[in-house]
DSSP file (Angstrom, degrees, kcal/mol; ACC not computed):
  #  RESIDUE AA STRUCTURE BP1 BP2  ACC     N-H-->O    O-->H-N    N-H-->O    O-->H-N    TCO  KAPPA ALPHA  PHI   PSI    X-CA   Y-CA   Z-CA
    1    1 A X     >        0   0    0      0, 0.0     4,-1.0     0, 0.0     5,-0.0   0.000 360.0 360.0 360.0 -36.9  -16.3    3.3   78.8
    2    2 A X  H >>  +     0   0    0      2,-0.2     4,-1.6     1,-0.2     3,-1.2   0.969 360.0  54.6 -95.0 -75.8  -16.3    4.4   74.9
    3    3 A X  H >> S+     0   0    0      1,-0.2     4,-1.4     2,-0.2     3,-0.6   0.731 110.7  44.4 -35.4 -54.4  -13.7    1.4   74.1
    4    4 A X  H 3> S+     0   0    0      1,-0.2     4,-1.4     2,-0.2    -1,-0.2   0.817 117.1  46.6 -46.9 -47.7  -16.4   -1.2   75.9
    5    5 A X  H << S+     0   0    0     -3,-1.2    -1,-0.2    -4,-1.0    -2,-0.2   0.686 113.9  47.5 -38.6 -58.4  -19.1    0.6   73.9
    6    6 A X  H XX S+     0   0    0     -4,-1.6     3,-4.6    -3,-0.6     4,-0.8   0.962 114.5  48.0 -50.3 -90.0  -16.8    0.5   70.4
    7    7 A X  H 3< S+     0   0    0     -4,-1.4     5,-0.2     1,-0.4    -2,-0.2   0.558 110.3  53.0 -44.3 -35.0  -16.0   -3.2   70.9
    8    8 A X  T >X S+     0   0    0     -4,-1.4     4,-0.9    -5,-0.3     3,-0.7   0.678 110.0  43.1 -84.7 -14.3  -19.6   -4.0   71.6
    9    9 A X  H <> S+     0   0    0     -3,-4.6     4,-1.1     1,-0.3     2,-0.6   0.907 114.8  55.8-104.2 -39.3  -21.0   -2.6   68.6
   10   10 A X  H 3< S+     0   0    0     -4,-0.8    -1,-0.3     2,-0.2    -2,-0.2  -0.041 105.8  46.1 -53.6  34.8  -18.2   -4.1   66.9
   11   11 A X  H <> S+     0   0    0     -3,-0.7     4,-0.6    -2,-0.6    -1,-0.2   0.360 109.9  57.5-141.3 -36.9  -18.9   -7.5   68.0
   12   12 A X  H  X S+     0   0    0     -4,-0.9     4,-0.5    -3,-0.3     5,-0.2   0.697 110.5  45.7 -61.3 -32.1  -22.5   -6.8   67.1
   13   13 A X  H  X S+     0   0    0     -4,-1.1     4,-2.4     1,-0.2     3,-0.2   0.929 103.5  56.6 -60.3 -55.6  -21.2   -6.0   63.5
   14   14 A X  H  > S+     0   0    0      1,-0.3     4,-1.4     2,-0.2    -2,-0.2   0.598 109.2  45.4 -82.9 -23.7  -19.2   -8.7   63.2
   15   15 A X  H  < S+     0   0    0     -4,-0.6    -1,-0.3     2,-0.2    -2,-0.2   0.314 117.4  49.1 -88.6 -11.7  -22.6  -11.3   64.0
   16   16 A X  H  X S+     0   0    0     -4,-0.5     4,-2.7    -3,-0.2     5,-0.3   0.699 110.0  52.5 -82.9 -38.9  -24.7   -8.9   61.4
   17   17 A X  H  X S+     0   0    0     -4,-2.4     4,-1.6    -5,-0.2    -2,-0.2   0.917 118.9  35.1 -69.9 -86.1  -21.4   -9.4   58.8
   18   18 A X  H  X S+     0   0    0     -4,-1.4     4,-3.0     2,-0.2     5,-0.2   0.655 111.1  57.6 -64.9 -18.6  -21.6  -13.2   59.1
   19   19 A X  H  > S+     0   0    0      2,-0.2     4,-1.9     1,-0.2     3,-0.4   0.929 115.6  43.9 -80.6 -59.1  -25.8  -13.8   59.5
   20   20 A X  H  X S+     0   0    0     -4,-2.7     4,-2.1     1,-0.2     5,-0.3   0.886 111.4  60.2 -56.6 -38.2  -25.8  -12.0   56.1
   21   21 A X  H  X S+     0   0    0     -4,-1.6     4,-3.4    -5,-0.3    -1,-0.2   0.901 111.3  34.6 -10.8 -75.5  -22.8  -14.3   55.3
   22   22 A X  H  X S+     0   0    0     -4,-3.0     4,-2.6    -3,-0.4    -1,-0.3   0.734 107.6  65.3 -85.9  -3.1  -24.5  -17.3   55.6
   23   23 A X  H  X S+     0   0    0     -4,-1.9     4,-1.5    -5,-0.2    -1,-0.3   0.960 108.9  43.0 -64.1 -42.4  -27.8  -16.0   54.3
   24   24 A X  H  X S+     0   0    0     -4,-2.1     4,-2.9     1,-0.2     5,-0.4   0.907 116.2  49.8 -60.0 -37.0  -25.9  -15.4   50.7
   25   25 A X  H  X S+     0   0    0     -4,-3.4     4,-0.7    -5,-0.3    -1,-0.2   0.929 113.5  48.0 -63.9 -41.1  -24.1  -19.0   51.1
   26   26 A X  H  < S+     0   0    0     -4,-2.6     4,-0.2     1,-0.2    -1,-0.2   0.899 115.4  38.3 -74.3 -47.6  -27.5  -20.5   51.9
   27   27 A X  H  X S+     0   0    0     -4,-1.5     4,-3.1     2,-0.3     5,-0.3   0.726 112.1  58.8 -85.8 -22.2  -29.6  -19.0   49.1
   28   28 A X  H  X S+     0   0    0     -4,-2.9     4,-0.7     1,-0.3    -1,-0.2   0.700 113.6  40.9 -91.0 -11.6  -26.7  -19.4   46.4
   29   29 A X  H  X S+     0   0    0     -4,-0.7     4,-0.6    -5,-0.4    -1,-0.3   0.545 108.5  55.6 -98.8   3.2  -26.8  -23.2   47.3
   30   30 A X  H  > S+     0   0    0     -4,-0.2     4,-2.4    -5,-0.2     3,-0.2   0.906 114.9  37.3 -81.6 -61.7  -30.0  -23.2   47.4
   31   31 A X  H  X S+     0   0    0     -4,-3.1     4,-2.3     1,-0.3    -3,-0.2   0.875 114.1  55.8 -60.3 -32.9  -30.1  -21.5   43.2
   32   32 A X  H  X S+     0   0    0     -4,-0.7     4,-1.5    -5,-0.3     5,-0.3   0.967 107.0  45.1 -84.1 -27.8  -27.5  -23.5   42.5
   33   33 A X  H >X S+     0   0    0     -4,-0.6     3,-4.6     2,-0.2     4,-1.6   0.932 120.5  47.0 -55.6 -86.8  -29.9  -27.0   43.9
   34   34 A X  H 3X S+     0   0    0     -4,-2.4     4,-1.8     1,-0.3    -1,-0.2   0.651 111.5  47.5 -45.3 -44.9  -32.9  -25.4   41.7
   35   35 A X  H 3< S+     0   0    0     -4,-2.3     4,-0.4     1,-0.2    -1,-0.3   0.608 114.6  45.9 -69.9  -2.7  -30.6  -24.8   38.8
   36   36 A X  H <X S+     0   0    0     -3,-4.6     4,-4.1    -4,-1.5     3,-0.5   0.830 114.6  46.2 -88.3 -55.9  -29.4  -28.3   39.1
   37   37 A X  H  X S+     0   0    0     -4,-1.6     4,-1.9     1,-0.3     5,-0.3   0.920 116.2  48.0 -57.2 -42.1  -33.2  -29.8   39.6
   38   38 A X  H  < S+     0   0    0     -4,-1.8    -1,-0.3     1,-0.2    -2,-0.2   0.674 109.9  48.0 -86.4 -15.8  -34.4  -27.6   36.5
   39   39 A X  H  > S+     0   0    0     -3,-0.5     4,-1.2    -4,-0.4    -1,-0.2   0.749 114.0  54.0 -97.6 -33.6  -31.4  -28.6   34.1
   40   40 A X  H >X S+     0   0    0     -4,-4.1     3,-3.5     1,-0.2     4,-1.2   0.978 110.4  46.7 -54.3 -76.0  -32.3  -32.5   35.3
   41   41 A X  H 3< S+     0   0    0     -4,-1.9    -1,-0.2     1,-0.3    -2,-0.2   0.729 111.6  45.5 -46.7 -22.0  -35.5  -32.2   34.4
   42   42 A X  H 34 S+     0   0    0     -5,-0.3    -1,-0.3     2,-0.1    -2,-0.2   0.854 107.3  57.4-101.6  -6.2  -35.0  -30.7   31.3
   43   43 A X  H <<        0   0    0     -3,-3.5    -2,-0.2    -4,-1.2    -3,-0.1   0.921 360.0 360.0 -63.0 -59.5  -32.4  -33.2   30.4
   44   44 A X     <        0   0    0     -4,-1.2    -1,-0.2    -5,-0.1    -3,-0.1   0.345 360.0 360.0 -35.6 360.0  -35.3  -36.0   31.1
């Protein structure tokens, strides 16, 4: 009963561990696009 319990809150972890994941991956391509757009534009 406690193992099922474990595993499930680890399996729940493990879909918290990777949504933050792809939240950093997302927003650091995201700054890296803006810094890209703001260094064009300032080239121009």
């Amino acid at each position: 009963m406690s193992f099922t319990i474990l595993r499930s809150i680890f399996q729940i972890f493990n879909v918290f561990n990777y949504v933050i994941e792809q939240c950093l991956l997302t927003s650091g391509k995201f700054r890296q696009l803006a810094n890209d757009l703001f260094l064009e534009n300032l080239c121009l």
